[in-house]
C-alpha positions as CSV (number, residue, x, y, z in Angstrom):
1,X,50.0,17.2,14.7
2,X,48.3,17.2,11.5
3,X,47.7,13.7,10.2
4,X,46.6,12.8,6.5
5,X,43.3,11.1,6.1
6,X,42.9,8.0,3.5
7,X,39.6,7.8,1.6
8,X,36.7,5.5,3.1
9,X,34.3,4.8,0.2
10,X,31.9,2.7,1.9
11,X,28.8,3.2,0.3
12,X,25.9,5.2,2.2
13,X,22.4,3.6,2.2
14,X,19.4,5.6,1.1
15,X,16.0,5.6,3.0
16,X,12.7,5.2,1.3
17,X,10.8,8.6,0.7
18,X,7.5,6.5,2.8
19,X,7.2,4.1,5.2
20,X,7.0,0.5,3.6
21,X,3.2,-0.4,4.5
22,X,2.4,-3.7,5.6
23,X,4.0,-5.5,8.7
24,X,5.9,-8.0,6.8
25,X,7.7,-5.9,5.0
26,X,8.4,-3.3,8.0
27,X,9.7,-6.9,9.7
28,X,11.7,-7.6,6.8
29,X,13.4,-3.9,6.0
30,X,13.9,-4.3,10.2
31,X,15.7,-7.2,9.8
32,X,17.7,-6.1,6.9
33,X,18.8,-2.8,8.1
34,X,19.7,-4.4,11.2
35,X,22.0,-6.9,9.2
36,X,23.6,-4.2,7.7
37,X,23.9,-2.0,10.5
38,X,26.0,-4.6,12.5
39,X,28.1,-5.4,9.1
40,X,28.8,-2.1,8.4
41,X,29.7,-1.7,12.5
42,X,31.8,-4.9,11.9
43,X,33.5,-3.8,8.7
44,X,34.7,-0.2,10.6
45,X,35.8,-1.7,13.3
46,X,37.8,-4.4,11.5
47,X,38.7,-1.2,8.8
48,X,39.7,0.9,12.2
49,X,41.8,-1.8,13.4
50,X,43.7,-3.2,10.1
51,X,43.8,0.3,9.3
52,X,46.0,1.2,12.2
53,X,48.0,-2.2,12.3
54,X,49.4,-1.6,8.7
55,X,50.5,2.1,9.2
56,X,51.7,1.1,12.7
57,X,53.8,-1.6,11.0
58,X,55.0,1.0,8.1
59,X,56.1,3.4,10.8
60,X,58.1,1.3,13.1
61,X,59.7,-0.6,9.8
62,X,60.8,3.0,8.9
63,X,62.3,3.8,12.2
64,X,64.0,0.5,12.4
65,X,65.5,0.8,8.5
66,X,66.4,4.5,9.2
67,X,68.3,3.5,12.9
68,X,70.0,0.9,11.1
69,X,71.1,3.0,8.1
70,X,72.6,5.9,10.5
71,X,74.2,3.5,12.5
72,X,76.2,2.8,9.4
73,X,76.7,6.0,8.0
74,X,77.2,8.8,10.7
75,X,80.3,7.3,12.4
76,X,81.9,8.4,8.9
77,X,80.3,12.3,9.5
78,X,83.1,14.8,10.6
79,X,81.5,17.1,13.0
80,X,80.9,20.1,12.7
81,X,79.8,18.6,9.1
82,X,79.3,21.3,6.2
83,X,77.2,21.3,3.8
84,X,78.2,19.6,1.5
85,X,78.7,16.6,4.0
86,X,75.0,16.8,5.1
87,X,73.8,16.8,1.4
88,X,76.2,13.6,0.7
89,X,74.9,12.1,4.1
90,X,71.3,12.5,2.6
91,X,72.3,10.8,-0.8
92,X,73.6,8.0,1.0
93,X,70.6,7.8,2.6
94,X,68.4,8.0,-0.4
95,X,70.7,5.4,-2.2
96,X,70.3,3.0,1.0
97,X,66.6,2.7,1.1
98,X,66.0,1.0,-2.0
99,X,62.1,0.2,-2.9
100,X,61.1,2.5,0.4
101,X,62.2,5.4,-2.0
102,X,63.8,7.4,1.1
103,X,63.8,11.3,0.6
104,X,66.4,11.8,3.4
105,X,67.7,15.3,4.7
106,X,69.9,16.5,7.3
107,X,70.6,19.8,9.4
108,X,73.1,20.3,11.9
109,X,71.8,22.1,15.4
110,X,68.8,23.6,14.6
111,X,69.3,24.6,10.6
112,X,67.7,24.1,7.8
113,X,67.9,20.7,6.2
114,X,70.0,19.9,3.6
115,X,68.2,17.7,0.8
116,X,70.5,15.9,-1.6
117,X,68.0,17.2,-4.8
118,X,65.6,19.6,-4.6
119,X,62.6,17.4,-5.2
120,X,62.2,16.6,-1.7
121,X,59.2,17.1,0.1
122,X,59.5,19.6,2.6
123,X,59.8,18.5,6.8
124,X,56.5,19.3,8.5
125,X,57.6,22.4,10.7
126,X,56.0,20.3,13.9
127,X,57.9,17.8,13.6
128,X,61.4,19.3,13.3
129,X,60.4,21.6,16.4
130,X,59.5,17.5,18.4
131,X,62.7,16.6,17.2
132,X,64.6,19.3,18.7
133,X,62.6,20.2,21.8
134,X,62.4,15.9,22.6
135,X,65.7,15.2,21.7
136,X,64.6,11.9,20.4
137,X,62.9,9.9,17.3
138,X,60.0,11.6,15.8
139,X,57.7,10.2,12.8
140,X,54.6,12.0,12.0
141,X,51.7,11.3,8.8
142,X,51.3,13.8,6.4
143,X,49.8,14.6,3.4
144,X,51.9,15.9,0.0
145,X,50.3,16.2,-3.7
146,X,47.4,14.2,-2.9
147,X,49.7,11.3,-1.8
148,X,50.0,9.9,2.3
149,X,53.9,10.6,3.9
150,X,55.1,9.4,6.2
151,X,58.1,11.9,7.9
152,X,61.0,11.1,10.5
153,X,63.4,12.5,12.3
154,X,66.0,11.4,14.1
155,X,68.7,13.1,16.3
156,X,72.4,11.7,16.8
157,X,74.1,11.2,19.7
158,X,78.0,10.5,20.6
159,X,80.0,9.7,23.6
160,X,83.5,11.0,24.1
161,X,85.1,7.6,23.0
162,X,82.5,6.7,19.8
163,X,79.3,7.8,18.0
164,X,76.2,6.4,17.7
165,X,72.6,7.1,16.5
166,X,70.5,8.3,19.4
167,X,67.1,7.0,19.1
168,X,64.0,8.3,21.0
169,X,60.4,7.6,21.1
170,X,57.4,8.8,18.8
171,X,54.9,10.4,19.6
172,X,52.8,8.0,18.2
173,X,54.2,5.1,19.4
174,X,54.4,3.6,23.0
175,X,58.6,2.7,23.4
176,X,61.4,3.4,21.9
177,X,65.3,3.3,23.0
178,X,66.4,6.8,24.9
179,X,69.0,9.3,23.1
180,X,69.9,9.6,26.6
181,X,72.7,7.2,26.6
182,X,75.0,10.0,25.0
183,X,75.3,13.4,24.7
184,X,73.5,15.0,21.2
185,X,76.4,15.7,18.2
186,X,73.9,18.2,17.3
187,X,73.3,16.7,13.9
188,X,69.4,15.4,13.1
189,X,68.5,13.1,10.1
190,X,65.2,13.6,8.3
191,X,63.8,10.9,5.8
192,X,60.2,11.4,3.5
193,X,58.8,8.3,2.0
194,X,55.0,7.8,0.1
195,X,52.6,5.3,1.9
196,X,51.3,4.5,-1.5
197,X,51.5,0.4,-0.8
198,X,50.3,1.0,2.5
199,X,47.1,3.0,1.0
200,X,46.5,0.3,-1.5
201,X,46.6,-2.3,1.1
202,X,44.2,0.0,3.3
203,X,41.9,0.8,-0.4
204,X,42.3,-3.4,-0.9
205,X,40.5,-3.7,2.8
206,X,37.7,-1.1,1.7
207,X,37.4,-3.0,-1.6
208,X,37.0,-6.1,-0.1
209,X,34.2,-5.0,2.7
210,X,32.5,-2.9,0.0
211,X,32.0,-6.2,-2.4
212,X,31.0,-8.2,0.5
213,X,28.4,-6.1,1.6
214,X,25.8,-7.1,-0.9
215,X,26.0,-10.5,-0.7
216,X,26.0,-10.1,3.4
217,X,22.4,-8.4,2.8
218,X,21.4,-11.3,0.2
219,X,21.9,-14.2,2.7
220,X,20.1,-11.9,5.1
221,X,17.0,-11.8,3.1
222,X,16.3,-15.4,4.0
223,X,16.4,-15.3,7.8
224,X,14.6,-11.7,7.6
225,X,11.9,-13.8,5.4
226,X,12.0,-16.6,7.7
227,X,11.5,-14.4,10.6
228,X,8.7,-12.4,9.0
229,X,6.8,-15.7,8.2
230,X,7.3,-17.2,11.8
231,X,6.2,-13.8,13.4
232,X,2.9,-13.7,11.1
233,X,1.8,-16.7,11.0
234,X,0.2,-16.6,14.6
235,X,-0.7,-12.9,14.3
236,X,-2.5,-14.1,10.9
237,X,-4.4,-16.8,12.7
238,X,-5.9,-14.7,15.8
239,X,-6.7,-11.8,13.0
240,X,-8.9,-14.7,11.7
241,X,-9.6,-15.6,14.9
242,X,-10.9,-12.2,15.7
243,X,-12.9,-11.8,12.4
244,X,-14.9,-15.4,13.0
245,X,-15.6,-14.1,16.4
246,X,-17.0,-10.5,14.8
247,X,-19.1,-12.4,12.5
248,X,-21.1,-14.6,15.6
249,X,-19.2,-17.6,15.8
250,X,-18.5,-17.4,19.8
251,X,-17.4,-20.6,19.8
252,X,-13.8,-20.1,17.6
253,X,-10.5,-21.2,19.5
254,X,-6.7,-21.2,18.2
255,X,-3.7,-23.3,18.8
256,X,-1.1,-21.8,21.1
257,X,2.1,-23.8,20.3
258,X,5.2,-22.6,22.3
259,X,5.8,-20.4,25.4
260,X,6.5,-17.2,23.3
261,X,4.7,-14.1,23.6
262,X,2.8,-14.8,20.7
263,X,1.6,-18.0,22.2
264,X,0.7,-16.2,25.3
265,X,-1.7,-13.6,23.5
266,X,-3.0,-16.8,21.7
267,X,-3.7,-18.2,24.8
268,X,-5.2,-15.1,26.4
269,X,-7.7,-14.6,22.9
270,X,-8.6,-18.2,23.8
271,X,-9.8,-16.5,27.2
272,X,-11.6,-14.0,25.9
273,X,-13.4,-15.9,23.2
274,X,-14.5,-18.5,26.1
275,X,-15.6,-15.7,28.3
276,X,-17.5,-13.5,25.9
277,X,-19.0,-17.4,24.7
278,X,-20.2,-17.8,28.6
279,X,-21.3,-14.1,28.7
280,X,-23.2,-14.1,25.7
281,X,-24.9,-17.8,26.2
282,X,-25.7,-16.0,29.8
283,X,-27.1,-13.1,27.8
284,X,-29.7,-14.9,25.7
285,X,-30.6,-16.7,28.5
286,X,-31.7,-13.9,30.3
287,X,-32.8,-12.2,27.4
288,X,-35.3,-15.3,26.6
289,X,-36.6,-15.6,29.9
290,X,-37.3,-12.2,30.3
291,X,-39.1,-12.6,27.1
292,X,-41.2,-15.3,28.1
293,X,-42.0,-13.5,31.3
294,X,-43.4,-10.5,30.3
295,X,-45.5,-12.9,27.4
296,X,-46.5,-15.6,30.2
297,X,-48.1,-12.3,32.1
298,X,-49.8,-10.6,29.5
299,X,-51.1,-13.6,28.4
300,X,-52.2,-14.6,32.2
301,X,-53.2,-11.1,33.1
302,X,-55.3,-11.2,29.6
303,X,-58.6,-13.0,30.9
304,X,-58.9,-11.2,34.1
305,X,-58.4,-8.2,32.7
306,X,-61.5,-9.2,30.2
307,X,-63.6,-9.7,33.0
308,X,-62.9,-6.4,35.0
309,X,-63.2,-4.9,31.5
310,X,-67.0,-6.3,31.2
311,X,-67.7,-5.4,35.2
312,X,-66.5,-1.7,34.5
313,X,-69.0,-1.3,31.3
314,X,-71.9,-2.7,33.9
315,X,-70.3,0.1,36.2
316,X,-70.0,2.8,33.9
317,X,-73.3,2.2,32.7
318,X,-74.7,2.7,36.5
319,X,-72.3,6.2,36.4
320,X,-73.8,7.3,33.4
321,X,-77.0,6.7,34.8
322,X,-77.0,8.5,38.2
323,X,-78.3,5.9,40.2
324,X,-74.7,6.1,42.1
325,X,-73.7,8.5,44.6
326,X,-71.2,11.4,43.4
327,X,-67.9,9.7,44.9
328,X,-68.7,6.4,44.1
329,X,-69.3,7.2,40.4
330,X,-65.6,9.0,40.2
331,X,-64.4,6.2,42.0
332,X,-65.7,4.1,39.3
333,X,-64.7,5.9,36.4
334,X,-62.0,5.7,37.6
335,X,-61.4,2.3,38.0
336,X,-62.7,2.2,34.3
337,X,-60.0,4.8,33.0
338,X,-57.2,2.7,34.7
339,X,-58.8,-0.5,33.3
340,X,-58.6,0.6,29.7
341,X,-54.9,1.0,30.1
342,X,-53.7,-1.7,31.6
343,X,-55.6,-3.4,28.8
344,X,-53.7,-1.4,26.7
345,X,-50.6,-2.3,28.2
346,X,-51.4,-5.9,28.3
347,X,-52.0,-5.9,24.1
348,X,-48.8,-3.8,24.0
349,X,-46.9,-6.5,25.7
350,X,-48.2,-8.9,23.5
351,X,-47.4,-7.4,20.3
352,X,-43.8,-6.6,21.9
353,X,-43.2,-10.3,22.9
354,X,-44.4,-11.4,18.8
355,X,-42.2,-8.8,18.0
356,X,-39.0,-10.6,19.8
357,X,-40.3,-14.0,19.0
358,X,-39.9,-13.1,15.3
359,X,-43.5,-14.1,15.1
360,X,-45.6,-11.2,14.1
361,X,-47.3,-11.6,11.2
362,X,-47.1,-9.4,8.2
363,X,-49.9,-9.4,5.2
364,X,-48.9,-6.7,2.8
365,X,-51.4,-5.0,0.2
366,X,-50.5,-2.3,-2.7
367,X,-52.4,0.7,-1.2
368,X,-51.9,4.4,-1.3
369,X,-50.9,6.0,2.1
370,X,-53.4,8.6,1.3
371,X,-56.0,5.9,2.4
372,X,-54.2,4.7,5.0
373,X,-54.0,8.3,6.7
374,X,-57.5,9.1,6.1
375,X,-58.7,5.6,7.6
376,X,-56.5,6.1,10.8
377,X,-58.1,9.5,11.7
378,X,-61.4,8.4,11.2
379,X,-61.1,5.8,13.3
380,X,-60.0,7.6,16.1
381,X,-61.9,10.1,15.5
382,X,-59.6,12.8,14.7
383,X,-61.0,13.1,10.7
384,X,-62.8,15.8,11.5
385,X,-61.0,17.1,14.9
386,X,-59.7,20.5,14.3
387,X,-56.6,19.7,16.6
388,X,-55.5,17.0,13.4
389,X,-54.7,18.3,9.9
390,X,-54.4,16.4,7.1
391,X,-51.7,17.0,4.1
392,X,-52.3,14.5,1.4
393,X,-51.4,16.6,-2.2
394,X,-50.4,13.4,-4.3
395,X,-51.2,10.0,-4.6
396,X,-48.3,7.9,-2.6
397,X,-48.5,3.9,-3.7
398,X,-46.9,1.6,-1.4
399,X,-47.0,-2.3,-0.6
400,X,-47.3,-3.0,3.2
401,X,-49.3,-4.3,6.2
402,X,-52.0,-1.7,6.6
403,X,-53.0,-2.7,10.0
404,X,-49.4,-1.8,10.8
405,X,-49.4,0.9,9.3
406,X,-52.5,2.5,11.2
407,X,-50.7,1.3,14.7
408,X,-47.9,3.0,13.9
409,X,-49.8,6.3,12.6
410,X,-52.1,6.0,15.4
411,X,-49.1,6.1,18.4
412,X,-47.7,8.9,16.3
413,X,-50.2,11.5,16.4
414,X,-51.6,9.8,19.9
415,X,-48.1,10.4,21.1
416,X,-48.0,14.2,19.5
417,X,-51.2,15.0,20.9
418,X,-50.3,13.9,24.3
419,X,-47.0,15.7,24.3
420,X,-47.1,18.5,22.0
421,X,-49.4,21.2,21.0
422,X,-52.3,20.8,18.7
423,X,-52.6,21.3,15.3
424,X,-50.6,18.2,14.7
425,X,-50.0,17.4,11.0
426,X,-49.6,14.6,9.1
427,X,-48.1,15.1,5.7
428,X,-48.0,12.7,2.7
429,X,-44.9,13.2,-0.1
430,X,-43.2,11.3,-2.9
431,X,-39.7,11.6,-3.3
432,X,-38.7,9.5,-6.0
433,X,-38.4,5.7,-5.2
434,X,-39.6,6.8,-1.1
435,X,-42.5,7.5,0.3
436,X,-42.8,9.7,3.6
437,X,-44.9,10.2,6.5
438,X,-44.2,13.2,8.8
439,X,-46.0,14.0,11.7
440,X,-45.4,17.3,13.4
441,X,-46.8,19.5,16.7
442,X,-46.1,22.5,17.5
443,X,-45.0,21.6,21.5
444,X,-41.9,22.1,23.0
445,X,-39.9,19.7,21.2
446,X,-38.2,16.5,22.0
447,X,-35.3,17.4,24.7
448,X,-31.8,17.3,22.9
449,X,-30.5,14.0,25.7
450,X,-33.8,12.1,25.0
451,X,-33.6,11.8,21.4
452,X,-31.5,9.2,21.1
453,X,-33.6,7.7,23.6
454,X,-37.3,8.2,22.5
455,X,-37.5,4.4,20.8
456,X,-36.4,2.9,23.6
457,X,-39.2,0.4,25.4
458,X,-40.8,2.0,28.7
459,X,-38.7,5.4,28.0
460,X,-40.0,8.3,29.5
461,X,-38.5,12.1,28.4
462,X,-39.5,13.0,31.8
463,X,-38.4,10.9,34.6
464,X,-40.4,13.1,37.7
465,X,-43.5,11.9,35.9
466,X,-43.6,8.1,35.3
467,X,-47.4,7.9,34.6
468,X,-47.7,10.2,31.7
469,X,-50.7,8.3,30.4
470,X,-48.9,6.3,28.3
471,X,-46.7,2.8,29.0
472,X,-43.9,4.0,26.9
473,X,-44.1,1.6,24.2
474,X,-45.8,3.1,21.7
475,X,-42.8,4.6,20.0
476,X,-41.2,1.3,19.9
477,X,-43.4,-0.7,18.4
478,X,-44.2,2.1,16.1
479,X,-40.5,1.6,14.8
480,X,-40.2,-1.6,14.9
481,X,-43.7,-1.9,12.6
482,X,-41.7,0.3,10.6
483,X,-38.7,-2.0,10.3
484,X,-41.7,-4.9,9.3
485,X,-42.5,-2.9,6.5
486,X,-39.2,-2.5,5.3
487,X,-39.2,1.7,6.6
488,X,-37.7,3.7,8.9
489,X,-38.7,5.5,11.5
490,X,-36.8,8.8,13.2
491,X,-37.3,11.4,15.3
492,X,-36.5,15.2,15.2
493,X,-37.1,18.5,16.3
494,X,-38.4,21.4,14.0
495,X,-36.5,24.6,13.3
496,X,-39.4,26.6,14.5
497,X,-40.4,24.5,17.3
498,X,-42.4,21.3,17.8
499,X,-41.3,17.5,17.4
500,X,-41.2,15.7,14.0
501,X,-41.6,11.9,13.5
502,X,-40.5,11.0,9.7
503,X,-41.9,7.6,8.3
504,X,-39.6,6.4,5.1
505,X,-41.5,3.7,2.7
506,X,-40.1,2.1,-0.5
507,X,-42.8,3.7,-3.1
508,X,-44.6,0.6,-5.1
509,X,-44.2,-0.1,-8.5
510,X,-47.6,1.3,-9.8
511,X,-50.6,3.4,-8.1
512,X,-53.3,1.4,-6.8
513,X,-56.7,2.4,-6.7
514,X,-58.3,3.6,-3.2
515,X,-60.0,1.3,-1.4
């Protein structure tokens, strides 16, 4: 059966067009919309169930008032009644229910009802074919004009020796007395009334959640604050926690109050700041002792090396003279050539270990790199060695440690002339406030997987050959005399082949004459 529907105006809530940022306020709008969702799940249901109660109550009052009024009233009905008697039956109807405001009708087996004005609203076609296929009480909620209606129908019954009202049982309702008692007379009673009170009571319910509602979300601001605040603060502290840690200090440790989850991941940050405390203490430990190893040997290997350094001059001296025979003058230079770089070594180690102590010592001049260029090939006698080319078009001014400088231009092109191809170059520009060095070969290039690796200490490109002439810390200490002089130091490959090693120095404030 078609039923009417009463209006629900509860209000729907809007969403905001972006996420609210910030995890107070996602805690906070959770919170809230959580609050509402279980009001507004509380106000249907209560709705759902007051809703019901009060047209359940309106339909079995109707039934009851319309029983009682036919009990009255049809004993007086002649049967077969005419017309005229069903449209007086239905005015005495209408004049019996008072403030329900009955709009009563009745037909006799099966007609059409007989209103008692014309006014009436009409019977809903499915109920009048209940009523007469059931035999029994019908109601059913409908909609007229806009306004709820609420229609019944009821048949009569008789016995042989009196009549009655036979009463039945609604479809919508669960009991209701049997017509069964009797026989039908035939005759069925139909009554309209408006649910208006019943809707304003419903509309009154509506009302009543609807103004409720904000204050319900008002009060819930202060738990959903609360909340927020209780959930933050720890998270707060171990973001602190975590920053202190970031910045060095190993040693940070946080409260855990409470056995909550929160408490627990305090706890366990605890752990992890102890552990990476004992790691890193374990660390610089290690770091420092293999520190002062390698300076305790190249310090102790530094006076024996001086002797066997004096005994291989004496020896090359004999070689050069012929007094030795063929193999033991190879033997000996030798011995000489492998002398010379272990000495090597040993000074590299010693610069490297000053370099981790923080102790090497940095006197800086204002000089123009041109110099410093042109001074580092002489001395190594590449000045006038066709294999070295010099590009020096401009004056370049800068202020740093020019012995530093020449050990770091002197393991560049030492290290290009070993592994590339001659002619290396080294090239002087100014580029505003920066000065740079480049020095290129025309080799094979620096493999793509070593470059990232070519600073390193003891780093070799090719693995298969370990003694490449070199102890692999050239390039390092080249950088980090770089780093001394406030420069860098990096290392690429040329688009048509060969390595380049670019030098980067802050350009001094004036040009300084050559020295």
């Amino acid at each position: 059966m078609r039923r009417f529907r009463l209006p629900l105006r509860f209000a729907a809530s809007g969403f905001w067009p972006h996420a609210p940022r910030g995890l107070r306020v996602r805690l906070v709008v959770a919170f809230l919309l959580a609050a509402a969702f279980g009001a507004l799940l509380t106000a249907g249901l209560t709705f759902h169930r007051a809703r019901a109660a009060i047209l359940d109550r309106a339909e079995e009052t109707a039934v009851a008032d319309l029983r009682t009024q036919l009990d009255s009233l049809a004993p007086d009905l002649t049967l077969p009644p005419t017309a005229q008697d069903l449209r007086g039956l239905s005015r005495q109807i209408d004049q019996a229910g008072g403030a329900r405001a009955w709009h009563a009708s009745a037909s006799y087996r099966g007609g059409e009802p007989v209103a008692a004005s014309a006014g009436t609203p009409p019977v809903p076609d499915e109920l009048r074919r209940a009523v007469q296929d059931g035999g029994r009480a019908v109601h059913q909620r409908t909609e007229h004009d806009g306004r709820p209606w609420l229609a019944l129908g009821m048949p009569v019954a008789y016995t042989d020796d009196s009549r009655d009202t036979g009463t039945g049982k609604d479809t919508g309702t669960d009991a209701d007395t049997s017509a069964d008692a009797g026989s039908l007379s035939g005759l069925t009673v139909y009554a309209v009334f408006p649910l208006d009170d019943d809707r304003a009571d419903i509309d009154a319910l509506v009302t009543a959640a609807e103004a409720g509602a904000v204050p319900a979300l008002a009060l819930a601001l202060v738990p959903a604050l609360f909340a927020a605040r209780s959930v933050l603060r720890p998270v707060r502290r171990l973001r602190h926690g975590a920053e202190r840690i970031a910045a060095g200090e190993l040693d940070t440790r946080l409260d855990a109050p409470g056995r909550d989850e929160l408490a627990d991941l305090t706890r366990s940050f605890n752990a992890m700041a102890e552990t990476l405390e004992r790691d890193a203490a374990e660390l610089r430990r290690l770091e420092a002792g293999a520190r002062r190893f390698a300076a305790d040997v190249a310090h102790e290997l530094r006076t024996p090396l001086a002797a066997m350094a004096a005994v291989t001059e004496v020896l090359d001296e004999d070689a050069a003279s012929g007094v030795l025979p063929a193999d033991t003058e190879d033997a000996v230079r030798l011995i000489s050539e492998e002398v010379r770089a272990l000495a090597r070594t040993v000074e590299d180690l010693m610069e490297v270990s000053r370099f981790d102590a923080k102790a090497a010592p940095v006197h800086r001049e204002d000089v123009d790199l041109r110099t410093l260029v042109t001074k580092t090939l002489q001395l190594r006698g590449w000045a006038h060695d066709e294999r070295v080319r010099a590009d020096l078009p401009e004056p370049a001014p800068v202020r740093v440690d020019p012995r530093r400088i020449d050990v770091l231009l002197g393991n560049l092109v030492a290290n290009a002339l070993h592994h590339g191809r001659p002619p290396v170059t080294v090239a002087v520009r100014v580029r505003g406030d920066l000065v740079r060095v480049t020095v290129t070969d025309r080799g094979p290039g620096i493999p793509d997987e070593a470059l990232p690796y070519v600073f390193d200490r003891f780093y070799k490109a090719d693995a298969a050959r370990p003694r490449s002439g070199g102890s692999g810390l050239g390039l390092a200490i080249a950088q980090e005399n770089a780093a001394l002089n406030d420069g860098t130091l990096t290392a690429a490959n040329h688009p048509d082949g060969g390595a380049v090693f670019t030098l980067t120095l802050p350009a001094a404030a004036s040009s300084p004459g050559t020295t």
